[in-house]
N, C-alpha and C positions, 0 to 999 in steps of 0.2 A: 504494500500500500504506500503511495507516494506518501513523504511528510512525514512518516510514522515510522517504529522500529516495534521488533516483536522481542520483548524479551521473557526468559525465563519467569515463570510461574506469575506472570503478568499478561495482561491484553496489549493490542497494538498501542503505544506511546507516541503523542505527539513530538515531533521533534523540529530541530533548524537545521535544515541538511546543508554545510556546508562545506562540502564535496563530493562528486559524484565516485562512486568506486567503480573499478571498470571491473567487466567481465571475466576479464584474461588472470585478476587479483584471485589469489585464494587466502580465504578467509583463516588468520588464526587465534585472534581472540578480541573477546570486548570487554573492555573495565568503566566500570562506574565508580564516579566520583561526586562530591558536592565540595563547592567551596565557601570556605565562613560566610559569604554572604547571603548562601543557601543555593545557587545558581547550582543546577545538575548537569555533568557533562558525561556525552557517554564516547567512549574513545574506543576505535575499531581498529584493529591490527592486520594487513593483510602482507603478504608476502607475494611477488613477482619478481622475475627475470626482462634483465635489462643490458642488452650491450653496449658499453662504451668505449668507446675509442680516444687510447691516449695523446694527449696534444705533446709537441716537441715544449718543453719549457724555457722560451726564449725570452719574456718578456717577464720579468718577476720583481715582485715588491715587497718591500718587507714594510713592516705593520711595529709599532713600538708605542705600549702602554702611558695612556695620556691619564692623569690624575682626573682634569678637567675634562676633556674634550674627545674621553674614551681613548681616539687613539691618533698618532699624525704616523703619515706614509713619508718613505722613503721622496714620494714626489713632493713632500711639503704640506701635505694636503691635511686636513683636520677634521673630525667628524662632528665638530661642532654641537657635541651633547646637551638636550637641552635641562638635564638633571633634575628628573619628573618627580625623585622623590624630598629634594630640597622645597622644589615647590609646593610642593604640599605640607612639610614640617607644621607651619604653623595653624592649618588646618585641622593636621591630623590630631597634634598635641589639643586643642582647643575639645575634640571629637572626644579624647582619651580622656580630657580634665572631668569632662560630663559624666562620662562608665565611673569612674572610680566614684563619684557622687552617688550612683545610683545603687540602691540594693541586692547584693550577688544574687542571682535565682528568680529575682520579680519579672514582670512581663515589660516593664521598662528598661532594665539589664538590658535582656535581650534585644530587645528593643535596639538598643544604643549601640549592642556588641557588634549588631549585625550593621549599623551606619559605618562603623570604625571599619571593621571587615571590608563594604563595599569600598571605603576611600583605598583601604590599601590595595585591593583588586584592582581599582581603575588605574593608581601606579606600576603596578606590575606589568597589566597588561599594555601601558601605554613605553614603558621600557622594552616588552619583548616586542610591539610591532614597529620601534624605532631601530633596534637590532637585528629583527628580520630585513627590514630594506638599506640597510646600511652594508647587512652580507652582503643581501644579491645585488645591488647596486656595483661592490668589489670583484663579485663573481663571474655577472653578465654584463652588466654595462661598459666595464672596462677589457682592455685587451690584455689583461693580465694571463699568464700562462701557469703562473703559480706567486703561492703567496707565504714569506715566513717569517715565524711572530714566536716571539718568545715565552716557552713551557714555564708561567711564573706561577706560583704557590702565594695567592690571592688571601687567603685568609692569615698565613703565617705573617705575608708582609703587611697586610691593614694593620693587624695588630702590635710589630714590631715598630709601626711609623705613624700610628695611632691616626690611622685613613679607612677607620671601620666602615663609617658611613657613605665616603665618597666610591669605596669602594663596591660596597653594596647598591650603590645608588646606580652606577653604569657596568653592571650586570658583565663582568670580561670573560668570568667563565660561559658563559651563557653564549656569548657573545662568538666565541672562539668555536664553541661545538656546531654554530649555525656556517662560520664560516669554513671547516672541512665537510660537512657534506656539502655544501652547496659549489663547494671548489670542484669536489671529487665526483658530483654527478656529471658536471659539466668535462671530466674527462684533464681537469688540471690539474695543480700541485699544492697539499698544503703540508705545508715543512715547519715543523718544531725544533726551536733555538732550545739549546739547554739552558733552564737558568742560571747558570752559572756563566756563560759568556760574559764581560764586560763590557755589553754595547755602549756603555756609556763613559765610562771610563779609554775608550780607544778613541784615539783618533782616525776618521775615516777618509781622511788624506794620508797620512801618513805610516798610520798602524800601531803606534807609537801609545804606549796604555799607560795611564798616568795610576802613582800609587792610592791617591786619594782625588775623591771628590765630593764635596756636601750636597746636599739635597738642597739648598741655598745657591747654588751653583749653575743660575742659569743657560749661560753661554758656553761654553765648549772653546778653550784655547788650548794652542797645542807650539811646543817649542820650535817646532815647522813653519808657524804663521798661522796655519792654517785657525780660523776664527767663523764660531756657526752656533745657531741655536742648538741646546743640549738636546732636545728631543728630534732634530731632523739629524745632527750626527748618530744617534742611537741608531735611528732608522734607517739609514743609508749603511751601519754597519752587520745590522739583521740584514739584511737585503742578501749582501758580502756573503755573508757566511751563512746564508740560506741556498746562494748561486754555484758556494763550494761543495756545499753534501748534498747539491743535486748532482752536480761532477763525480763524487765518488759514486754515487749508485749506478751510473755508467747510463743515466737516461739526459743529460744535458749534451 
């Protein structure tokens, strides 16, 4: 029945279909979920066979963690994050100061828990559909061949550099997983830097890795001359050594 889903020890269920599944899909599982704000989603698994055909990796970018702005590219470029969950702070807390006012259990509780709930949802969801077209914008719209971005440990470092929240707020894990499949459907390359590389610390004229560098340390100078914003040296040096361990796997 159009609209509808049949499930287990229920009747047909109205539903918002959006996507159609094709025929050639086989079916292997459906999970139900509800989210604090009560919304029910039901998520359908299906498995197919797909061939794709590997691109030569000529054209690659490297990708280098932006505190503010998610992330800047090897080309300069910025994603211009518009930080949905800052935005809402003062909403949310104003939303929170009310719940704790109100009676654990009452029908106004709830009430209230489920207002806080939906503010948090509509940030979530408005971080994951700003991250979904930020991927495929890098994936499809650009002639990139392949793209490689640094394997950071996101929770260890918020908290070592007390960026809990900025980092919660533009979502890099999240971020990161949208953009290897969406590389690797398209038949490109997504290439992980070790964290341990000192993209930042090296100079990307020269090579040249300096012992120290503060986090105060905007610019990027180097006893070469060489002189550039910290975060597009980073990125031009991912790039580097994204370009070298496609050379060793013998596909560049």
């Amino acid at each position: 029945m159009e609209g509808h889903i049949k499930l287990p020890k229920l009747k047909w269920v109205k539903i918002k279909h959006h996507r159609e599944i094709s025929e050639t899909h086989r079916l292997k599982s459906v999970t139900i979920s509800m989210t604090g704000s009560g919304k029910v989603y039901v998520s359908i698994l299906t498995e197919y066979e797909i061939e794709t055909n590997r691109v030569e990796p000529k054209n690659v970018v490297g990708l280098d963690f932006f505190i503010s702005d998610l992330y800047v590219t090897s080309d300069g470029e910025k994603a211009n994050y518009p930080r949905f969950y800052r935005q809402s702070l003062e909403k949310l807390a104003k939303e929170q100061r009310v719940l704790s006012r109100r009676k654990k259990g009452s029908n106004r509780w709830y009430k209230q828990k489920r207002k806080v709930a939906k503010l948090l949802e509509k940030t979530a969801n408005q971080r994951r559909d700003f991250l979904h077209k930020k991927s495929y914008t890098l994936a499809v719209n650009y002639d990139y061949d392949a793209i490689a971005i640094e394997d950071l440990e996101m929770k260890g470092m918020s908290r070592a550099l007390n960026f809990v929240k900025s980092v919660s707020d533009n979502g890099w894990g999240m971020f990161k997983t949208f953009l290897k499949y969406k590389f690797e459907d398209q038949g490109k390359f997504f290439v992980k830097i070790d964290k341990w590389f000192p993209s930042s610390k090296k100079c990307s004229n020269c090579g040249e890795v300096k012992e120290k560098l503060s986090l105060s340390e905007r610019t990027y100078s180097c006893t070469c001359g060489h002189i550039s914003d910290r975060d597009d040296n980073a990125a031009k040096n991912i790039k580097k050594e994204g370009i070298r361990l496609l050379s060793q796997t013998k596909v560049a």
